[in-house]
C-alpha positions as CSV (number, residue, x, y, z in Angstrom):
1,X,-63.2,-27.4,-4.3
2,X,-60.6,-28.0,-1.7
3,X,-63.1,-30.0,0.5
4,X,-64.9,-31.6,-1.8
5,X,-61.2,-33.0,-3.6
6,X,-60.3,-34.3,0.2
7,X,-63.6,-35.9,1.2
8,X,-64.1,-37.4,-2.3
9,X,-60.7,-38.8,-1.5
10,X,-61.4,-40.3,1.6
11,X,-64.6,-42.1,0.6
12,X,-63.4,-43.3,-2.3
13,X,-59.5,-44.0,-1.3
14,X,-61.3,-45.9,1.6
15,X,-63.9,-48.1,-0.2
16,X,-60.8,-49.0,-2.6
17,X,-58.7,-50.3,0.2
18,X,-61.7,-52.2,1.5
19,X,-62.2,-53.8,-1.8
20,X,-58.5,-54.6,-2.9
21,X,-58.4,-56.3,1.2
22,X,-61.4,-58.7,-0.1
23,X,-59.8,-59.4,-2.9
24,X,-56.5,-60.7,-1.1
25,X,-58.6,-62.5,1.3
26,X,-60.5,-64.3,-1.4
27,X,-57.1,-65.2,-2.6
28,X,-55.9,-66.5,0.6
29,X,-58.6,-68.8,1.6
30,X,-57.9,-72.2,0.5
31,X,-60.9,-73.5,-1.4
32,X,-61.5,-76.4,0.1
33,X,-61.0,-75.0,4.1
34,X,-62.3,-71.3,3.7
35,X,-61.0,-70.7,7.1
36,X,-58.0,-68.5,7.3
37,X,-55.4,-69.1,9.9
38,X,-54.9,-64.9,10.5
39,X,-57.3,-62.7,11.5
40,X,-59.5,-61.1,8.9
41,X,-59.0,-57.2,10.4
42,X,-54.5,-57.7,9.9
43,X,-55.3,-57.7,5.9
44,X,-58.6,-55.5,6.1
45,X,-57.2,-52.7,8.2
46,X,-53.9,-52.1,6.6
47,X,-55.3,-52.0,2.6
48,X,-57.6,-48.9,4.4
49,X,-55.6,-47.9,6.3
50,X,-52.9,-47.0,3.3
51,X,-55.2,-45.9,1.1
52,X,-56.3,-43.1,3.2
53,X,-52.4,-42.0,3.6
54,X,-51.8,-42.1,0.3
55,X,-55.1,-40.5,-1.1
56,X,-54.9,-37.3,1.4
57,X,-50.9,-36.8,1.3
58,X,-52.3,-36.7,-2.9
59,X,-54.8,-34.5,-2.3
60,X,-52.9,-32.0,-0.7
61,X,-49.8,-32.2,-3.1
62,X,-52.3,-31.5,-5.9
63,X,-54.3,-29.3,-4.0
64,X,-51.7,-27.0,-3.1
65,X,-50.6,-26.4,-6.6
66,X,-53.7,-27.0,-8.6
67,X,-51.9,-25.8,-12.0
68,X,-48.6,-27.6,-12.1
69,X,-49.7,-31.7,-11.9
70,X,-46.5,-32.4,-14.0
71,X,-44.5,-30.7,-11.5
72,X,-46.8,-32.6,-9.0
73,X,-46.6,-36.2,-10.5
74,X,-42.6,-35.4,-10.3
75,X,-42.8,-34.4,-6.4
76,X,-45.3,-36.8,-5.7
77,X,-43.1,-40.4,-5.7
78,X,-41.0,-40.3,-2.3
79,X,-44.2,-39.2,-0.4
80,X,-46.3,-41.7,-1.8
81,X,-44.4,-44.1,-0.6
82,X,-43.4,-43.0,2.9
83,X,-47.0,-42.3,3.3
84,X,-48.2,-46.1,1.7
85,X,-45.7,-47.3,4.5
86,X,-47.2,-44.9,7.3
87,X,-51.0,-46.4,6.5
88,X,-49.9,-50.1,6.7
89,X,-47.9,-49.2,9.8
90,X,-50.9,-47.6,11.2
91,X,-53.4,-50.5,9.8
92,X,-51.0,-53.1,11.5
93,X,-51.2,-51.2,14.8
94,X,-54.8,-50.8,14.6
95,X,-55.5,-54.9,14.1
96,X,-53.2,-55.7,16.5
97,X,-55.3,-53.5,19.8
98,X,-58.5,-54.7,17.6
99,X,-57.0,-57.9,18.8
100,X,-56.0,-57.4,22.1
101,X,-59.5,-55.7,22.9
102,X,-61.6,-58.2,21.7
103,X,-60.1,-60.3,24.1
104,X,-60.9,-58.0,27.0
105,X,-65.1,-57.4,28.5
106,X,-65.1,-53.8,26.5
107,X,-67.8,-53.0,24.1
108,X,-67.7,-53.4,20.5
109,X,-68.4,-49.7,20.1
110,X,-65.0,-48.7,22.2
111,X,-62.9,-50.9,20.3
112,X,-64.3,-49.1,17.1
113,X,-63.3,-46.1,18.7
114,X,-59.9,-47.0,19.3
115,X,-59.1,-48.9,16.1
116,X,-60.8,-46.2,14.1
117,X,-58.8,-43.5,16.4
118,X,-55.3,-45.2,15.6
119,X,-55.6,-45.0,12.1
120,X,-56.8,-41.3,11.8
121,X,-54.0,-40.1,14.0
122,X,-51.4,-42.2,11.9
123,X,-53.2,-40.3,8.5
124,X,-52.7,-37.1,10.1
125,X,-49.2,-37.9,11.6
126,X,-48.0,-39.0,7.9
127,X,-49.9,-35.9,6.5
128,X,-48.1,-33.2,8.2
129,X,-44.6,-34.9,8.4
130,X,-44.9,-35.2,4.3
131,X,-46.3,-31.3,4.3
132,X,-42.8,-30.7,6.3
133,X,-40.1,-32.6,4.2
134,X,-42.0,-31.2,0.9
135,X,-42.8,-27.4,2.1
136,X,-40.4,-24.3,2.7
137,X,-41.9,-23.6,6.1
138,X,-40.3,-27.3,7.2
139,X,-38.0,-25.8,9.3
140,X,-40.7,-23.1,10.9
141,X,-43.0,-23.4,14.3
142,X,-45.6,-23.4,11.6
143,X,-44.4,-26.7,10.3
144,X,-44.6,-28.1,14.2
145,X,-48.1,-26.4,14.1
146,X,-49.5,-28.0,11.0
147,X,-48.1,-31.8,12.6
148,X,-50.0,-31.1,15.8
149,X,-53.3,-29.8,14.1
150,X,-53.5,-32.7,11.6
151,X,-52.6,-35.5,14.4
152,X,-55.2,-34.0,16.4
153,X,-57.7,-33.7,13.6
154,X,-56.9,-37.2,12.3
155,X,-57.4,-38.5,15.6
156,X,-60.7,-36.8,16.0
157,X,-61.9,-37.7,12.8
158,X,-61.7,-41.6,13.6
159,X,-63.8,-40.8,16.6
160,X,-66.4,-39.3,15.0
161,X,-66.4,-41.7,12.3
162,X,-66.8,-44.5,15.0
163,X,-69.3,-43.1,17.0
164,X,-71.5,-42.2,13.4
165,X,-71.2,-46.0,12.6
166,X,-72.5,-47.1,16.2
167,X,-75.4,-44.7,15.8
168,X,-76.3,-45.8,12.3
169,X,-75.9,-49.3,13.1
170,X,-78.5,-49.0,16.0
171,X,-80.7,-47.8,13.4
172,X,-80.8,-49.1,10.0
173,X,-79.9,-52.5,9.2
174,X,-77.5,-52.0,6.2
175,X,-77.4,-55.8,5.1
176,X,-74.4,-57.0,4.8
177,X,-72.6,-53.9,4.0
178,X,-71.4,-52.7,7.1
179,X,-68.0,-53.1,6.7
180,X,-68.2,-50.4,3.2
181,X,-70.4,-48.3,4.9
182,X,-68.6,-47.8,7.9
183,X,-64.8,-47.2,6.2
184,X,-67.1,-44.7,4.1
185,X,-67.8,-42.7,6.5
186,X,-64.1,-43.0,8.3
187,X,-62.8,-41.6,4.8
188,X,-65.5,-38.9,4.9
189,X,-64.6,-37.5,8.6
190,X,-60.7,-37.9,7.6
191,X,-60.9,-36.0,4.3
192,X,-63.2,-33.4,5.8
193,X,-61.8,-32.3,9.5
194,X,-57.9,-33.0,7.6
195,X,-59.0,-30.3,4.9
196,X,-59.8,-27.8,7.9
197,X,-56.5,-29.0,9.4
198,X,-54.7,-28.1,6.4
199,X,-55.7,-24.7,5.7
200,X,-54.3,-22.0,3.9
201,X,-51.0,-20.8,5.1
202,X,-51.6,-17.1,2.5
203,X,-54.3,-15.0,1.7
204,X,-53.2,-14.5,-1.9
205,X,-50.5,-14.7,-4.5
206,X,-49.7,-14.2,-7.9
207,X,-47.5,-16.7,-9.4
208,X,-45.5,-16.3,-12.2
209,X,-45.9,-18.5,-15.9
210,X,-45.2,-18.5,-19.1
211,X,-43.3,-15.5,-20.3
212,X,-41.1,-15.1,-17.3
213,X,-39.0,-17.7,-18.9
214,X,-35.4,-17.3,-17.6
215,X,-32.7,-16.5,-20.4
216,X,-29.4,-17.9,-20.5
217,X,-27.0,-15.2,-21.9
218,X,-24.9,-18.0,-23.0
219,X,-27.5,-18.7,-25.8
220,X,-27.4,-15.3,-26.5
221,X,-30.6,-14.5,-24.3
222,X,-30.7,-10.3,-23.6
223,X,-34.2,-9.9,-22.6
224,X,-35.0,-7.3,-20.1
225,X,-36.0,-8.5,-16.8
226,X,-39.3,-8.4,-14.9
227,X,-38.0,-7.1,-11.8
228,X,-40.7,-6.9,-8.5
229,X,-39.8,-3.4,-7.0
230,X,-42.5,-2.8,-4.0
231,X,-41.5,-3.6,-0.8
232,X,-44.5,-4.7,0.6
233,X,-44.2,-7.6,-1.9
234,X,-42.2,-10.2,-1.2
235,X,-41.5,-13.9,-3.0
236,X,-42.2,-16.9,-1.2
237,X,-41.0,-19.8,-3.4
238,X,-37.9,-20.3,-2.0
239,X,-36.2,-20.9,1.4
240,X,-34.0,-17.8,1.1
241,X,-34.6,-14.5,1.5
242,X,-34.3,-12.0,-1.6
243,X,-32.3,-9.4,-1.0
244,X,-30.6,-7.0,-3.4
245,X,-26.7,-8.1,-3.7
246,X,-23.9,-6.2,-4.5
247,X,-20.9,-8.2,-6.0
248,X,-18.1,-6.0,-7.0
249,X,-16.6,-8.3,-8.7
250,X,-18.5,-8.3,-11.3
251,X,-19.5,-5.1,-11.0
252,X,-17.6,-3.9,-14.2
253,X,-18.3,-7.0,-16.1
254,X,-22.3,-7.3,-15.9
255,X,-24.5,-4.9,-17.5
256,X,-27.5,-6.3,-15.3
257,X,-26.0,-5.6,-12.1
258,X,-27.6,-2.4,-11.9
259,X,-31.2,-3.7,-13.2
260,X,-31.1,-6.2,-10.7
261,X,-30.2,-3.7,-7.9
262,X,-33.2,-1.9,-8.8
263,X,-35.4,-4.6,-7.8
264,X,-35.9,-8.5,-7.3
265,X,-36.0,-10.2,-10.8
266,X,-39.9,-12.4,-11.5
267,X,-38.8,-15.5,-12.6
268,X,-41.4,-18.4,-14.0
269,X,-42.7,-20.3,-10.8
270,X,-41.9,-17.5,-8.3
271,X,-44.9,-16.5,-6.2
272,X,-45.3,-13.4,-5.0
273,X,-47.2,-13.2,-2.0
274,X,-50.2,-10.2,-1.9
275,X,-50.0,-7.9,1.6
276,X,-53.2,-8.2,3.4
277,X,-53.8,-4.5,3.2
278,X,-52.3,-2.3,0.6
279,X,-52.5,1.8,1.0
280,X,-52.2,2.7,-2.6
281,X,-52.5,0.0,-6.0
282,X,-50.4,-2.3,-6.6
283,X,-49.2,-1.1,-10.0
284,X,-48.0,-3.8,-12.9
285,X,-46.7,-1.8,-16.0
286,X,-43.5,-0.9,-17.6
287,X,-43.0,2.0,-16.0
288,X,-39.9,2.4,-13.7
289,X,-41.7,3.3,-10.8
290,X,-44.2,0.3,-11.3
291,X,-44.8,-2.4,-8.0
292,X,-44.4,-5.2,-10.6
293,X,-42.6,-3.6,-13.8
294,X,-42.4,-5.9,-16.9
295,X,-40.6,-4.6,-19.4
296,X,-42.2,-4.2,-23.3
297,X,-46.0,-3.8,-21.4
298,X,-47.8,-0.6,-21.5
299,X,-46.6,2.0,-18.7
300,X,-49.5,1.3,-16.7
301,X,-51.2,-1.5,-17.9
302,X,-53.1,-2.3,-14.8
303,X,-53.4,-2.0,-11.1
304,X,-54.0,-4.3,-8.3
305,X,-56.1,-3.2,-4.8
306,X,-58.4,-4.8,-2.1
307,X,-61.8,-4.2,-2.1
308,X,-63.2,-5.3,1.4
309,X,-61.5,-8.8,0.9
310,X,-61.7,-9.3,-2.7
311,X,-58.5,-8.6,-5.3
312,X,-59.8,-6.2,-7.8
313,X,-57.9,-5.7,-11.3
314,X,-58.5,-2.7,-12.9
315,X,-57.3,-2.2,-16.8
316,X,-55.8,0.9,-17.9
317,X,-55.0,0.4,-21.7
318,X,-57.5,-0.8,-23.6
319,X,-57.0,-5.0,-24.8
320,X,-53.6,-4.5,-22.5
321,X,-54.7,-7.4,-20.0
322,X,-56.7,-10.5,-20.1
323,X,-58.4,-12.8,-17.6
324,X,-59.1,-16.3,-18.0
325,X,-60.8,-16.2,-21.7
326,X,-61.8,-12.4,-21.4
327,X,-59.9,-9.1,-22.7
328,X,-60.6,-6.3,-20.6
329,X,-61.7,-2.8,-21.8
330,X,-60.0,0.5,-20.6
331,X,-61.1,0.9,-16.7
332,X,-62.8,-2.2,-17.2
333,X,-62.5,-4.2,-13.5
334,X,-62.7,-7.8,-12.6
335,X,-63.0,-9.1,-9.1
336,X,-60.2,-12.3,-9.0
337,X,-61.1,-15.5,-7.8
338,X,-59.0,-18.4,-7.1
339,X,-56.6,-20.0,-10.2
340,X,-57.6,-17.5,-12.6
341,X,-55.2,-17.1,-15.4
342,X,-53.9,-13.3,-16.2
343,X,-52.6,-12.2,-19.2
344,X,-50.7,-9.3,-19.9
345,X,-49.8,-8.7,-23.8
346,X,-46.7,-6.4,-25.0
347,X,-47.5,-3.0,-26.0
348,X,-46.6,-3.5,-29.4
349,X,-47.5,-7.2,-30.3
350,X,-50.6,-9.1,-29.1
351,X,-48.8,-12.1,-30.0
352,X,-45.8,-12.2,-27.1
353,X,-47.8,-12.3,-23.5
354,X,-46.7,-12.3,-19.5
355,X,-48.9,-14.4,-17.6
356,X,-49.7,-14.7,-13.5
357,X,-51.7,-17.2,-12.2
358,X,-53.7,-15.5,-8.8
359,X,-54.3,-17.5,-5.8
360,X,-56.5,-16.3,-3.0
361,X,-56.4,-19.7,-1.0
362,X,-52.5,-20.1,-1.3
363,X,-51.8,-23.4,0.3
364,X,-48.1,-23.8,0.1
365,X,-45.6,-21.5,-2.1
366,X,-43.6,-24.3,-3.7
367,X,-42.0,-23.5,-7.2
């Protein structure tokens, strides 16, 4: 899904910018002299140009948390705009050495190549910079990795873009329609080679939903906390570490203190990242002793382990958990695949529920 959301992206983000760029240049030709005193490419390649910034900084926003678009749509404003402004820089660029190389002896197929070149390396530049202002691994080598590996791809995917369109072109006569064609195919190679670029940073997670509400005390909220307890588990929604704290202080004063000394409290849009290898399951029950304990479950309602490199969940009361639409059996298993929705219902009410959604192409932790 990831690849097919960026490429459909590209095409389409492209052939959009191409067709709002005739529509201004209708506009701008006088209808008597339908000459226009500025170069066709300064309006053509800036309206692609931005649309392809825009459409893959959205892919990967929505992409990376494929469950939470409000959250998303709220996120999404500053970057649209520093990346809208990226793709007209880039478009600008690219007309102006479309310019200059027209005026020189080289072929029409190297300035393709460099136009085309410019304007993926700016959608890859404007890619990775957004990842890094938005992600909690900004401040990482990984951040510095991810800038490098989308400029790189960005550049290459103009290339190969070009050289496609010089090979088609020598080929089939496409009638006009060059010009759609052509940024097709550009949008194609970007959303494709910047979806490899962008790949996942985790090989799983469980993030937490609804039920894991927090509860102000102040509004007389004394629900038990989920509390994560293994230490091979580990959150990685936030740009802290979570460490156990000890504040004498309030020592005397806070009857949690010593719940929350006994683990790290779930929270709703935590993520807890999976290990890669796990020597025993990972056990989510009610039970002190539990990897995940949730208070008001069964002691055991289920356990988490790795089969070859598939998360397996295995049921251990009977109608205890749920995945997606289906309530599991006792010992009943369910190999998990990407954004399924796991439910975990109180031991005494089916009507009061934990729920996790599980990732196994984690793109970015972000709450």
């Amino acid at each position: 899904m990831r690849y097919f959301l960026f490429t459909i992206s590209g095409i389409f983000s492209a052939l959009l910018g191409w067709g709002i760029s005739q529509f201004v240049l209708d506009f701008l030709r006088s209808p008597i002299d339908e000459t226009l005193p500025i170069k066709a490419d300064f309006i053509i390649l800036p309206f692609v140009a931005a649309s392809l910034a825009v459409a893959i900084v959205i892919a990967e926003i929505f992409s990376s948390n494929p469950t939470r678009h409000k959250a998303n749509f709220r996120v999404l404003p500053p970057y649209f705009w520093s990346a809208l402004l990226t793709g007209v820089g880039a478009g600008l660029a690219a007309a102006i050495f479309n310019f200059i190389l027209y005026q020189t002896p080289a072929p029409d197929w190297m300035v393709r190549v460099v136009v085309w070149s410019i304007i993926g390396l700016f959608t890859g530049v404007g890619e990775g910079v957004s990842w890094r202002f938005r992600s909690i691994e900004g401040g990482t080598d990984k951040a510095k990795e991810r800038i490098w590996k989308s400029t790189w791809f960005g550049l290459g995917a103009g290339v190969v873009a070009a050289l496609i369109v010089e090979l088609i072109r020598d080929r089939i006569e496409l009638g006009g329609y060059e010009d759609p064609a052509g940024f097709s195919i550009l949008g194609f190679s970007l959303g494709l080679l910047l979806s490899f670029a962008t790949s996942p940073s985790y090989l799983a997670a469980l993030r937490a939903g609804e039920g894991f509400e927090a509860i102000d005390p102040k509004y007389g909220g004394n629900r038990e906390k989920a509390l994560l307890k293994n230490s091979q588990l580990r959150f990685v929604t936030m740009d802290r570490d979570f460490e156990d704290e000890d504040d004498d202080e309030d020592e005397d004063n806070d009857e949690n203190n010593n719940t929350r000394n006994n683990g790290i409290v779930i929270e709703e849009g935590l993520s807890i990242q999976l290990p890669f290898e796990i020597k025993n399951p990972i056990v989510i029950g009610s039970r002190d002793d539990a990897d995940i304990c949730i208070p008001n479950l069964p002691k055991k309602s289920a356990t988490l382990q790795i089969e070859g490199r598939n998360f397996v969940l295995k049921c251990n009361v009977e109608g205890a958990v749920q995945v997606q639409l289906s309530r599991l059996s006792k010992g009943g298993k369910v190999t998990l695949r990407h954004n399924q929705i796991l439910t975990f219902y109180h031991k005494n009410s089916r009507d009061k529920y934990y729920r996790f959604v599980f990732y196994n192409k984690f793109l970015d932790p972000q709450a």
